[in-house]
N, CA and C of each residue as an Amber inpcrd file, in Angstrom:
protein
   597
 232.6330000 110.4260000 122.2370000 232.6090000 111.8130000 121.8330000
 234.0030000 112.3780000 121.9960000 234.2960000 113.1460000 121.0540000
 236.1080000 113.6630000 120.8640000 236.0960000 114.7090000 121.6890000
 236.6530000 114.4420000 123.2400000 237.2850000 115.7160000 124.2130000
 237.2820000 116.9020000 123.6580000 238.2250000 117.0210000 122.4830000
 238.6550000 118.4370000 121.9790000 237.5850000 118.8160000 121.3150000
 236.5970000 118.5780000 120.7330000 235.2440000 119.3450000 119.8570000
 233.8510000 119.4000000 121.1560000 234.2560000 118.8720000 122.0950000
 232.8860000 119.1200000 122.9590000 233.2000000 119.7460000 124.0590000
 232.4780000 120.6570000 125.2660000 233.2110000 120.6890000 126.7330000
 231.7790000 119.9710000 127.1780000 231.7820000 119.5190000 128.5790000
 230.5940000 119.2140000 129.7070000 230.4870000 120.6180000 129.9560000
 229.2220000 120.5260000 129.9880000 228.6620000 121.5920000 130.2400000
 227.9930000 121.3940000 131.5920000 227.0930000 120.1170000 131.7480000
 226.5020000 120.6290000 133.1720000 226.2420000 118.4680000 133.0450000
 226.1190000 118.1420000 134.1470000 225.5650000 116.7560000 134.8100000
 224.5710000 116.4540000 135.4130000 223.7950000 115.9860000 135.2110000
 222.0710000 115.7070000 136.1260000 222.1440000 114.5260000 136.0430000
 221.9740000 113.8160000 137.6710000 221.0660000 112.6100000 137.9300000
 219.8400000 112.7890000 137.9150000 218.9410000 112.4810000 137.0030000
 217.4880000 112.5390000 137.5820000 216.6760000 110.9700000 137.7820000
 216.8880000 110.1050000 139.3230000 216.5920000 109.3630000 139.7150000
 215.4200000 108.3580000 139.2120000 214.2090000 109.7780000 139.5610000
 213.2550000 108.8880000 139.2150000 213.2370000 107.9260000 137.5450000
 213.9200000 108.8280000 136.8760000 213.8790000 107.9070000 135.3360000
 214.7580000 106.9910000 135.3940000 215.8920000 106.5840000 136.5680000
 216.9760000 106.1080000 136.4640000 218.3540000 106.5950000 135.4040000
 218.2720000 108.0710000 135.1590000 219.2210000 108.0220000 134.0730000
 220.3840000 109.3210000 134.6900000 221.1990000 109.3830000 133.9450000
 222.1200000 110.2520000 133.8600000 222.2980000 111.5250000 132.8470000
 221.6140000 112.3870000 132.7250000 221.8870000 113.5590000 131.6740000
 222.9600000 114.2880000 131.7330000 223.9510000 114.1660000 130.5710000
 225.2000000 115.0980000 130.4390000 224.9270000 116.2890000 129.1810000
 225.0380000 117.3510000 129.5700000 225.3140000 118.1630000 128.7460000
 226.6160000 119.0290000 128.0190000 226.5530000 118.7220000 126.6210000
 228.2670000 119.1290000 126.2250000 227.4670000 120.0710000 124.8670000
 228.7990000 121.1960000 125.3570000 228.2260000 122.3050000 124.0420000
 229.9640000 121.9450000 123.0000000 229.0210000 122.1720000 121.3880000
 230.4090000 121.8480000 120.8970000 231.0300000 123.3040000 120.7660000
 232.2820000 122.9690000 120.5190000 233.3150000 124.0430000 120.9850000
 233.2340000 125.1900000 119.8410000 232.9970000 124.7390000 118.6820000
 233.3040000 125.9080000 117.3960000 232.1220000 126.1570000 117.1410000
 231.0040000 125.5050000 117.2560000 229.6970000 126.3990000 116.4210000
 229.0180000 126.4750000 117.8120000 228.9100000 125.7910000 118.9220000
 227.8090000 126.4460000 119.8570000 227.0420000 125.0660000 119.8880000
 226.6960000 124.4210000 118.9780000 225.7360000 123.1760000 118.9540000
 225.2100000 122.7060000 120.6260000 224.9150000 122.0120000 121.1530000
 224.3170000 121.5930000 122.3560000 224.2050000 119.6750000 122.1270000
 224.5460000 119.5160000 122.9580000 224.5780000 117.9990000 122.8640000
 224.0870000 117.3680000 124.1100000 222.7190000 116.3230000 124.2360000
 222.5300000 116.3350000 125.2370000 222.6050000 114.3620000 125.3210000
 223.2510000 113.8000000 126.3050000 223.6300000 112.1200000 126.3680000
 223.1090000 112.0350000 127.6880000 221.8600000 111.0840000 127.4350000
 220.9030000 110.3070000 128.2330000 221.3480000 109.2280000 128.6030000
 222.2380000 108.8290000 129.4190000 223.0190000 107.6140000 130.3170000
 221.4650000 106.8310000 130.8040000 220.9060000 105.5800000 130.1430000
 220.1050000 104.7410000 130.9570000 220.4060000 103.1380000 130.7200000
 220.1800000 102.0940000 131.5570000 219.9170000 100.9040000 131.6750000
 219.0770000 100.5250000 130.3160000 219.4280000 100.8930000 129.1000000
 218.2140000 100.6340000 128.7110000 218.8480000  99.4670000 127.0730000
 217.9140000  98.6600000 126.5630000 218.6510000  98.0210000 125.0260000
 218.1650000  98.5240000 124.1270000 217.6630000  99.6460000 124.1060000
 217.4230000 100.7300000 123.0190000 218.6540000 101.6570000 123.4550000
 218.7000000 101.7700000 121.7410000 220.0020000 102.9130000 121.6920000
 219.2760000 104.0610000 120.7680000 218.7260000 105.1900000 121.3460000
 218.0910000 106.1380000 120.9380000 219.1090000 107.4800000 120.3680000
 218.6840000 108.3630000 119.5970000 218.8260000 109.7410000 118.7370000
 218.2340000 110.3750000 118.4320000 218.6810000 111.4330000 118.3170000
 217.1360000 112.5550000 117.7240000 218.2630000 113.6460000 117.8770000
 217.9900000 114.2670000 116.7490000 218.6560000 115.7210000 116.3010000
 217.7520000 116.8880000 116.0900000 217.3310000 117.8610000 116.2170000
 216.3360000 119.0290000 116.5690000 216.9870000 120.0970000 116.2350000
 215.9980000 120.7740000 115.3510000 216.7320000 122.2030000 115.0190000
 215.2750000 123.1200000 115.0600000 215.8920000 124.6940000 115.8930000
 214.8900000 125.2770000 115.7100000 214.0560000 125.6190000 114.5390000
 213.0420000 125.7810000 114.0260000 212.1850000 125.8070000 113.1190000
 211.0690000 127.4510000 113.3130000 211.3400000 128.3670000 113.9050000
 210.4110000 129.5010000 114.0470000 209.9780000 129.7280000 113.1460000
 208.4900000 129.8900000 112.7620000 207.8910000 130.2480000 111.5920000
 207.7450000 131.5810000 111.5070000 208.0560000 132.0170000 110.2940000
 207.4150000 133.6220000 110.1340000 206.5500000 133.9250000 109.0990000
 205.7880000 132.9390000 108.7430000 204.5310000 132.7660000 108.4690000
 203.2100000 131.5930000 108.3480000 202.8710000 131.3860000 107.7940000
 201.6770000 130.2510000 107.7510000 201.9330000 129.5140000 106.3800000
 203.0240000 129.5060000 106.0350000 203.3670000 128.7410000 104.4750000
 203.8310000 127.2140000 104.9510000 204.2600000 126.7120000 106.0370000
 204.2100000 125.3320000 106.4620000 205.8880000 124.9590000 106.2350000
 206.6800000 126.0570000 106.0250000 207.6200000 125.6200000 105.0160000
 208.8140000 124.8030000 105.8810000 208.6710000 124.8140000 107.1510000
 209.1630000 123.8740000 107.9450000 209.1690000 122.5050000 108.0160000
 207.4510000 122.2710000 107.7380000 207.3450000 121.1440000 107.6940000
 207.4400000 120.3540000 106.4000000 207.5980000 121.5230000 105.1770000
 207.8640000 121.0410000 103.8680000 209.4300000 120.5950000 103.8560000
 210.1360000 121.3570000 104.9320000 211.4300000 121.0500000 104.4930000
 212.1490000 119.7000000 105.3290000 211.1790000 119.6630000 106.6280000
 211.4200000 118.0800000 107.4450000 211.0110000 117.3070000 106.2680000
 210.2170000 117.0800000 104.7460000 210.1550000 116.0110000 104.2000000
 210.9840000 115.9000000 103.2300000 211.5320000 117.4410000 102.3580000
 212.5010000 117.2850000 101.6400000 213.9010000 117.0520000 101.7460000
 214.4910000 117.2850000 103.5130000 215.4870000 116.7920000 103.7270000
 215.6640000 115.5550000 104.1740000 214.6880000 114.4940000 103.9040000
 214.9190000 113.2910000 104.1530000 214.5060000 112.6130000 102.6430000
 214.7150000 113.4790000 102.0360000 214.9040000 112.8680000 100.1830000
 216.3470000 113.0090000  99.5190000 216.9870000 112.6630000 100.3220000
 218.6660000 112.1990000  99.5690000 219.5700000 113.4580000 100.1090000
 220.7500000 112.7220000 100.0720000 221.4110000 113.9830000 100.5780000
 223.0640000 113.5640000  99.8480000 223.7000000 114.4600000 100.7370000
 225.1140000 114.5770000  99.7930000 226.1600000 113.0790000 100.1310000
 225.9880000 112.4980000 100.7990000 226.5050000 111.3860000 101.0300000
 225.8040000 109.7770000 100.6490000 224.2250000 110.2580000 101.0400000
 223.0390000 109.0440000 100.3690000 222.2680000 109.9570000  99.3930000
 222.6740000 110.0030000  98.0970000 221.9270000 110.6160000  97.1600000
 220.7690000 109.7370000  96.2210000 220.1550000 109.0070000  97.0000000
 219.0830000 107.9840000  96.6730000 218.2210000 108.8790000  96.8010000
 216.5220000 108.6430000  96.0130000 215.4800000 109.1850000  96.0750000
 215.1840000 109.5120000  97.7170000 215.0380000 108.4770000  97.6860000
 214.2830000 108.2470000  99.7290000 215.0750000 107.1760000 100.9810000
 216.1900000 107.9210000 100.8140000 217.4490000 106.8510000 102.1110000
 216.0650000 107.1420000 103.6090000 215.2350000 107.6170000 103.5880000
 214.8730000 107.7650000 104.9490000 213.8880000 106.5330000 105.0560000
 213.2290000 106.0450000 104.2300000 211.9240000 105.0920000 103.4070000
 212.6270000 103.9070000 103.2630000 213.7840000 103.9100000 102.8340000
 214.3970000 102.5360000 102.3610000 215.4000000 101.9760000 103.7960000
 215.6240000 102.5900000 104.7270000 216.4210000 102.4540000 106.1310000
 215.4190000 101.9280000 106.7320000 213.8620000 102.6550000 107.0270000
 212.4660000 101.6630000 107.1530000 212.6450000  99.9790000 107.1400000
 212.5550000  99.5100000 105.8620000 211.9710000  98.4920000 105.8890000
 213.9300000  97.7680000 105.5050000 214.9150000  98.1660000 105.9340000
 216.0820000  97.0390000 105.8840000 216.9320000  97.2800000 107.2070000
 216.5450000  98.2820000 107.9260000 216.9090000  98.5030000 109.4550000
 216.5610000  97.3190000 110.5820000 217.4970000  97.6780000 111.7240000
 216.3820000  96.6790000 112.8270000 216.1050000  97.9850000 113.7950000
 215.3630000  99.0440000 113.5430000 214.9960000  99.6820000 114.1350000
 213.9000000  99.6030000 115.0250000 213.8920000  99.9040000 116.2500000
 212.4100000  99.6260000 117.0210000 211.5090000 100.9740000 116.8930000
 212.4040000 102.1670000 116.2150000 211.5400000 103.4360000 116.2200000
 212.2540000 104.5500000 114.9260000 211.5180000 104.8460000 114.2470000
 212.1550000 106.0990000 113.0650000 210.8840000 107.1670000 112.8320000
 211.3950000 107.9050000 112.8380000 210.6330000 109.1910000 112.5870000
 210.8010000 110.4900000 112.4150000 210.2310000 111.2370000 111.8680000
 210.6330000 113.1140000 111.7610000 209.1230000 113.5810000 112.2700000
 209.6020000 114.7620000 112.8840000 207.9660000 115.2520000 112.9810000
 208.6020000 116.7910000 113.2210000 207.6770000 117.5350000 113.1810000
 207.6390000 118.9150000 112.9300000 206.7580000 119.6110000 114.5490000
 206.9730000 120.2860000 115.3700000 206.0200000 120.9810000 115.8880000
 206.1530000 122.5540000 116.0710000 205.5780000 123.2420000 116.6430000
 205.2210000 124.4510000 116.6020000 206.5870000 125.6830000 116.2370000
 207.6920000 125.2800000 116.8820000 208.8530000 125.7270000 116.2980000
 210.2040000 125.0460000 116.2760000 209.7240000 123.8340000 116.2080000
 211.3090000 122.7920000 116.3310000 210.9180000 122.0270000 115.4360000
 211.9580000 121.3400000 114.6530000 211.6210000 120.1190000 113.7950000
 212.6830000 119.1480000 114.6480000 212.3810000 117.9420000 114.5880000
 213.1050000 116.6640000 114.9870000 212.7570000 115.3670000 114.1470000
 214.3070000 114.8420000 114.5110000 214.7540000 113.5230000 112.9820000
 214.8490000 112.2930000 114.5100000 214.6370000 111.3540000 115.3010000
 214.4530000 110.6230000 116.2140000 214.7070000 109.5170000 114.8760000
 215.5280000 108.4040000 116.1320000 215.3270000 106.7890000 115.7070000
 215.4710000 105.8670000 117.2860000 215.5820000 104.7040000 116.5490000
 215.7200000 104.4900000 118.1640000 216.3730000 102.7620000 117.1160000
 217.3890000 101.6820000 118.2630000 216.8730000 100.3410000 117.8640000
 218.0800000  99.9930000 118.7760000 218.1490000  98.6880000 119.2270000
 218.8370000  97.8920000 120.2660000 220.0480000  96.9160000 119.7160000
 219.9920000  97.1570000 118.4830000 221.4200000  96.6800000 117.4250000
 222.1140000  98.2030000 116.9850000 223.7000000  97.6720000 117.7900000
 225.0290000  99.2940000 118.2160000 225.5320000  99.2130000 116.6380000
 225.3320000  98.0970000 115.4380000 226.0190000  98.4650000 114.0360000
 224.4830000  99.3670000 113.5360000 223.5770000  98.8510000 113.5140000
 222.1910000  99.2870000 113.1260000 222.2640000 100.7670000 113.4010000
 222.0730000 101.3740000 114.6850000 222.7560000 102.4300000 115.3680000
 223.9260000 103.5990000 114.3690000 224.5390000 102.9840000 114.7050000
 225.8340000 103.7210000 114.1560000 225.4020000 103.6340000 112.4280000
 224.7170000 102.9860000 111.3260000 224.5840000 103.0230000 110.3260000
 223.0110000 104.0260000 110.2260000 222.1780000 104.2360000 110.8330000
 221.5520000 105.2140000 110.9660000 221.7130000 106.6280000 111.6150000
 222.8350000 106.4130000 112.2750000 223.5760000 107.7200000 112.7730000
 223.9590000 108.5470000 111.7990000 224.3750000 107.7500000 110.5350000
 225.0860000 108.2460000 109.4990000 224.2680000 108.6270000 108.7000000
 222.8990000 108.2780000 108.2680000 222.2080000 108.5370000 107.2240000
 221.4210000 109.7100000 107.5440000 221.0450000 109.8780000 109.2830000
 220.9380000 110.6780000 109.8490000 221.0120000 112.1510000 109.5640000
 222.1860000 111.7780000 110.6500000 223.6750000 113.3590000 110.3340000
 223.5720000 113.7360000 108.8780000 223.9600000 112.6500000 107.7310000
 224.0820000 113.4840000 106.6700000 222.7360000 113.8840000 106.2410000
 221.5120000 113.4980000 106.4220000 220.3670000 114.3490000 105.8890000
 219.7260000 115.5660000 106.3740000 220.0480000 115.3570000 107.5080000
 220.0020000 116.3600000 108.0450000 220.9920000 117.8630000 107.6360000
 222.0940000 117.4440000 107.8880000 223.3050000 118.5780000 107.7820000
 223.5270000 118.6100000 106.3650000 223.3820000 117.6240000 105.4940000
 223.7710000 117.6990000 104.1470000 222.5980000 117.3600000 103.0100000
 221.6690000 117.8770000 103.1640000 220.3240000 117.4520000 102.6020000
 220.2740000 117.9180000 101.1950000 220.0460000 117.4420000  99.7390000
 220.3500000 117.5320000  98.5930000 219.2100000 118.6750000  98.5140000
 217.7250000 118.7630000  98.9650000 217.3290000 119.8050000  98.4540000
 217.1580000 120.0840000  97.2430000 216.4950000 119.2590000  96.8430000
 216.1350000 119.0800000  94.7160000 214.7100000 119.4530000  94.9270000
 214.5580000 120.4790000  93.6700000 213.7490000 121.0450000  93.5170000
 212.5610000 120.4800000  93.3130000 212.5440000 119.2470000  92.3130000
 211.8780000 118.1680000  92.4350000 211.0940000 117.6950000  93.3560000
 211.7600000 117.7080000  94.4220000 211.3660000 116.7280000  95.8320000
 210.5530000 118.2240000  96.2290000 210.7220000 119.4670000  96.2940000
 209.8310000 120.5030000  96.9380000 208.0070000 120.3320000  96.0370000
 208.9170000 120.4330000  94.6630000 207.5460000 120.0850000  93.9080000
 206.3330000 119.0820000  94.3370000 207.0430000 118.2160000  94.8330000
 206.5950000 116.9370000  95.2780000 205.4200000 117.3280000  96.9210000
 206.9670000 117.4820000  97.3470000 206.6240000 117.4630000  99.1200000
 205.9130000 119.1010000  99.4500000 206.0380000 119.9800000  98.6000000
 205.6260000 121.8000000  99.2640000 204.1280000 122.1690000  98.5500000
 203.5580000 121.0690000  97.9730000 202.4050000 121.6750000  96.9850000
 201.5900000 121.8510000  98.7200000 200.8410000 122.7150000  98.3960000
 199.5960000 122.9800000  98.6410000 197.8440000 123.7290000  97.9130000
 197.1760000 123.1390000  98.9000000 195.6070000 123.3850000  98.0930000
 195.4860000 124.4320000  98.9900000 195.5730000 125.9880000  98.3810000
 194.6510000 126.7550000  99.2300000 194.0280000 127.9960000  98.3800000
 192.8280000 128.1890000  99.0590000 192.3420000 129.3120000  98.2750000
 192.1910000 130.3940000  99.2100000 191.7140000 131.3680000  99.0050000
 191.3570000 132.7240000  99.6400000 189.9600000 132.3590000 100.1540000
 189.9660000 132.7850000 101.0470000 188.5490000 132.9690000 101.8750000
 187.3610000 133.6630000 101.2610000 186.6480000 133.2700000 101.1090000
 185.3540000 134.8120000 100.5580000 185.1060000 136.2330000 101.2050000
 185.1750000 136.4700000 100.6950000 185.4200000 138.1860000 101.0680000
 184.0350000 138.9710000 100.6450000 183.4510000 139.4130000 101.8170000
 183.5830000 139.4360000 103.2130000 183.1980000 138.3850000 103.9670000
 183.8540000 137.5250000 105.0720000 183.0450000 136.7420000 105.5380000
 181.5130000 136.0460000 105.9650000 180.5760000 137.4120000 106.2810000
 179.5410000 137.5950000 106.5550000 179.2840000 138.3070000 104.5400000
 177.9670000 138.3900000 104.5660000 177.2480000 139.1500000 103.0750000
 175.8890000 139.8030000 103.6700000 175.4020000 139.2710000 104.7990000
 174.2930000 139.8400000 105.2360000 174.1510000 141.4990000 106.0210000
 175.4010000 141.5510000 106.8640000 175.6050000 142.0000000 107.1710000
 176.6830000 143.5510000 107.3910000 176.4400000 144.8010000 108.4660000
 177.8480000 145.1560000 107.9290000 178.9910000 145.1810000 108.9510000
 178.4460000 144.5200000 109.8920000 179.4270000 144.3490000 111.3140000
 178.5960000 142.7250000 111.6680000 179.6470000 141.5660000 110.9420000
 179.9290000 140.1070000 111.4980000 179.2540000 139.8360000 113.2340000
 178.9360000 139.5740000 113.7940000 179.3290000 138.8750000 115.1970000
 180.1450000 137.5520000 114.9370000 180.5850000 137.4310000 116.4770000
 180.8050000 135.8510000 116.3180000 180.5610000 135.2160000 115.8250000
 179.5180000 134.4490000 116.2500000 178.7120000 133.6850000 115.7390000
 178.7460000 133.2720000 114.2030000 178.8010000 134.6460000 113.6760000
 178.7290000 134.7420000 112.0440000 180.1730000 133.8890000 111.5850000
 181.2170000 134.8130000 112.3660000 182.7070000 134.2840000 111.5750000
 182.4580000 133.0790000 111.8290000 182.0990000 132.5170000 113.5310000
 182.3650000 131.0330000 113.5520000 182.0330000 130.1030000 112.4820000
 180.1130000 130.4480000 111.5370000 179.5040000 129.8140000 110.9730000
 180.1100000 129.2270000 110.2000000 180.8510000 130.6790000 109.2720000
 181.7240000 131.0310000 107.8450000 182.5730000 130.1550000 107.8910000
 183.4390000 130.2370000 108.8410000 184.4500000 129.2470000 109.2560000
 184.3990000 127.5370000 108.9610000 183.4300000 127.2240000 109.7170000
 182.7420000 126.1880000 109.5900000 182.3300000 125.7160000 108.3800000
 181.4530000 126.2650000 107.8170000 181.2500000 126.1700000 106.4640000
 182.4340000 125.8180000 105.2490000 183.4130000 126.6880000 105.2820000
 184.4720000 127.3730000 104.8010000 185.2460000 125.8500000 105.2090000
 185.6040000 125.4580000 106.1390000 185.8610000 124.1200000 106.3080000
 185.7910000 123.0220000 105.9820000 184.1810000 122.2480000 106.1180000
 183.5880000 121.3030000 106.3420000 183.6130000 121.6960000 104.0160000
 183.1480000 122.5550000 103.5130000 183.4140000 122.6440000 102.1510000
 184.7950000 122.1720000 101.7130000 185.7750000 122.6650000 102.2560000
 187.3540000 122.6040000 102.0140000 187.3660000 121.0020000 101.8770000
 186.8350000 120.1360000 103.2340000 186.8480000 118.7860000 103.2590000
 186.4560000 118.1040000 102.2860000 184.8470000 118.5050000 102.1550000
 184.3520000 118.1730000 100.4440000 185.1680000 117.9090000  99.5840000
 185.8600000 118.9930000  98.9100000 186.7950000 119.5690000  97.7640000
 188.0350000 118.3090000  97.9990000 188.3240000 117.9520000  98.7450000
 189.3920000 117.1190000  98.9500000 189.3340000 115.2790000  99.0800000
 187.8190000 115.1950000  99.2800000 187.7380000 113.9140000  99.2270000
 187.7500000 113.3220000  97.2830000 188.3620000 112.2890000  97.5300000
 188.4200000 111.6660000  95.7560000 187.3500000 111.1460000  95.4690000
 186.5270000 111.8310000  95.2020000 185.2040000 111.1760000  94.6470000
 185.5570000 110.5910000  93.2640000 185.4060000 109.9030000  92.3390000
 185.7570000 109.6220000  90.9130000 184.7040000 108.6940000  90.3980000
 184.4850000 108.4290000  89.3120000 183.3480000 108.0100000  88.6900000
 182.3410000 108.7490000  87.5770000 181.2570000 108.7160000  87.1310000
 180.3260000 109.5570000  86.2120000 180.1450000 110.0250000  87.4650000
 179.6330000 111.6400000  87.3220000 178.7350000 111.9200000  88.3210000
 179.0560000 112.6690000  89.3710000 180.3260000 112.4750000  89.4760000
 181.1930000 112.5580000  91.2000000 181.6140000 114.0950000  91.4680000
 181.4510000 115.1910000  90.3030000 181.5270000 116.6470000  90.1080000
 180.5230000 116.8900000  90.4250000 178.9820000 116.5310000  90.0160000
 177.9690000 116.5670000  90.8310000 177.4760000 116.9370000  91.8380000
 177.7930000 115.3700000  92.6240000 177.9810000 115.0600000  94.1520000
 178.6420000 115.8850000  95.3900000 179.7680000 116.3780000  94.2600000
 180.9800000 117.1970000  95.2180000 180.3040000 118.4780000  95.3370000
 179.6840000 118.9800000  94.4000000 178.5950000 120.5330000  94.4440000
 177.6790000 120.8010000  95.3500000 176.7490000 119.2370000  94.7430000
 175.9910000 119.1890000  95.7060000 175.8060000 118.6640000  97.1910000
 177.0690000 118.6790000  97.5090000 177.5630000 118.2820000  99.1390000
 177.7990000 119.3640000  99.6180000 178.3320000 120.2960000  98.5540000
 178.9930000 121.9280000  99.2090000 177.8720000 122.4650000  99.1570000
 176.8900000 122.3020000  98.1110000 175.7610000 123.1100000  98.6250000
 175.1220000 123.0770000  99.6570000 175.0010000 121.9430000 100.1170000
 174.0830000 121.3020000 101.2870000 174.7720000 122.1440000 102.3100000
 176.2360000 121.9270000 102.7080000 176.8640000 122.7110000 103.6380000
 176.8460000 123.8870000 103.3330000 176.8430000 124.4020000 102.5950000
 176.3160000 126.3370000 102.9060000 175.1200000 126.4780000 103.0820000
 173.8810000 125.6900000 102.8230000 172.6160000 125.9760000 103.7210000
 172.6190000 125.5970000 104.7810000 173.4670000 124.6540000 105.4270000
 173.5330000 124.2400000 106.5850000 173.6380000 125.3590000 107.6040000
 174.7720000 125.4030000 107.1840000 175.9630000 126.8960000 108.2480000
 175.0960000 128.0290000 108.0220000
């Protein structure tokens, strides 16, 4: 790591894991850098950026899949898919949670390493972002709820929303399984019907 773009920020032994945690903030943007000193023949990474949602559109997790569809340095369909199966990686992955997204690899070959470092960094920081790939990766199936939840009633209980819910669900599931064949529009009706007399 280049002296002049990072400072130490702080040093932890923490024993029981056997490792060494150094923390270095970089000097011009603020970034945070954190180097896990262990005994170990995995050479691990993972880059994390906050992700706060400010709504229920998923678009975080739409964009952990579209920035691993080519970027400004690997402008291939899928450099993240094709590093998969010609890597000697022991671990690759992106995952999304509640307000962080993270790009993790892991593998015990230092050229392997350093050539996923790179495909990395640039998809991350330099992610092509084709509209295409949103088309692809941002569709979603959703509809509006029925309005009013309850029909029987003019004040719901529990109970009621839970039913609706349920219903409203276990239907959604229906709607999504690939039934195909003569017939299979049918089937799919009459499965949703069954579940609204159920609930």
């Amino acid at each position: 790591m280049s002296a002049e773009k990072f400072s130490l920020i702080n040093r932890q032994s923490i024993p029981s894991l056997n490792i060494i945690v150094n923390e270095y903030r970089h000097n011009t943007t603020g970034a945070r850098h954190f180097h896990l000193a262990a005994e170990d023949e995995n050479n691990a990474f993972l880059v994390a950026f906050l992700t706060v949602p400010t709504d229920s559109t998923g678009v975080a997790h739409i964009l952990e899949h579209t920035t691993l569809c080519g970027s400004r340095r690997y402008p291939v369909r899928d450099p993240f898919f094709m590093m998969i199966r010609r890597s000697l990686n022991t671990f690759m992955n992106a995952f999304t949670a509640s307000d962080w997204t993270a790009y993790p690899f892991a593998t015990c070959n230092r050229k392997d390493f350093n050539n996923l470092l790179q495909v990395y960094l640039d998809a991350t920081f330099f992610p092509n972002l084709n509209p295409l790939d949103f088309a692809q990766e941002g569709h979603r199936c959703w509809r509006p709820l029925e309005s009013p939840w309850y029909t029987s009633k003019t004040q719901p209980s529990f109970a009621d929303m839970l039913n609706t819910l349920r219903r409203l669900s276990v239907r959604q599931q229906v709607s999504t399984w690939a039934l195909t064949g003569p017939g299979s529009r049918k089937i799919q009706q009459l499965l949703e019907n069954a579940v609204t007399i159920a609930a």
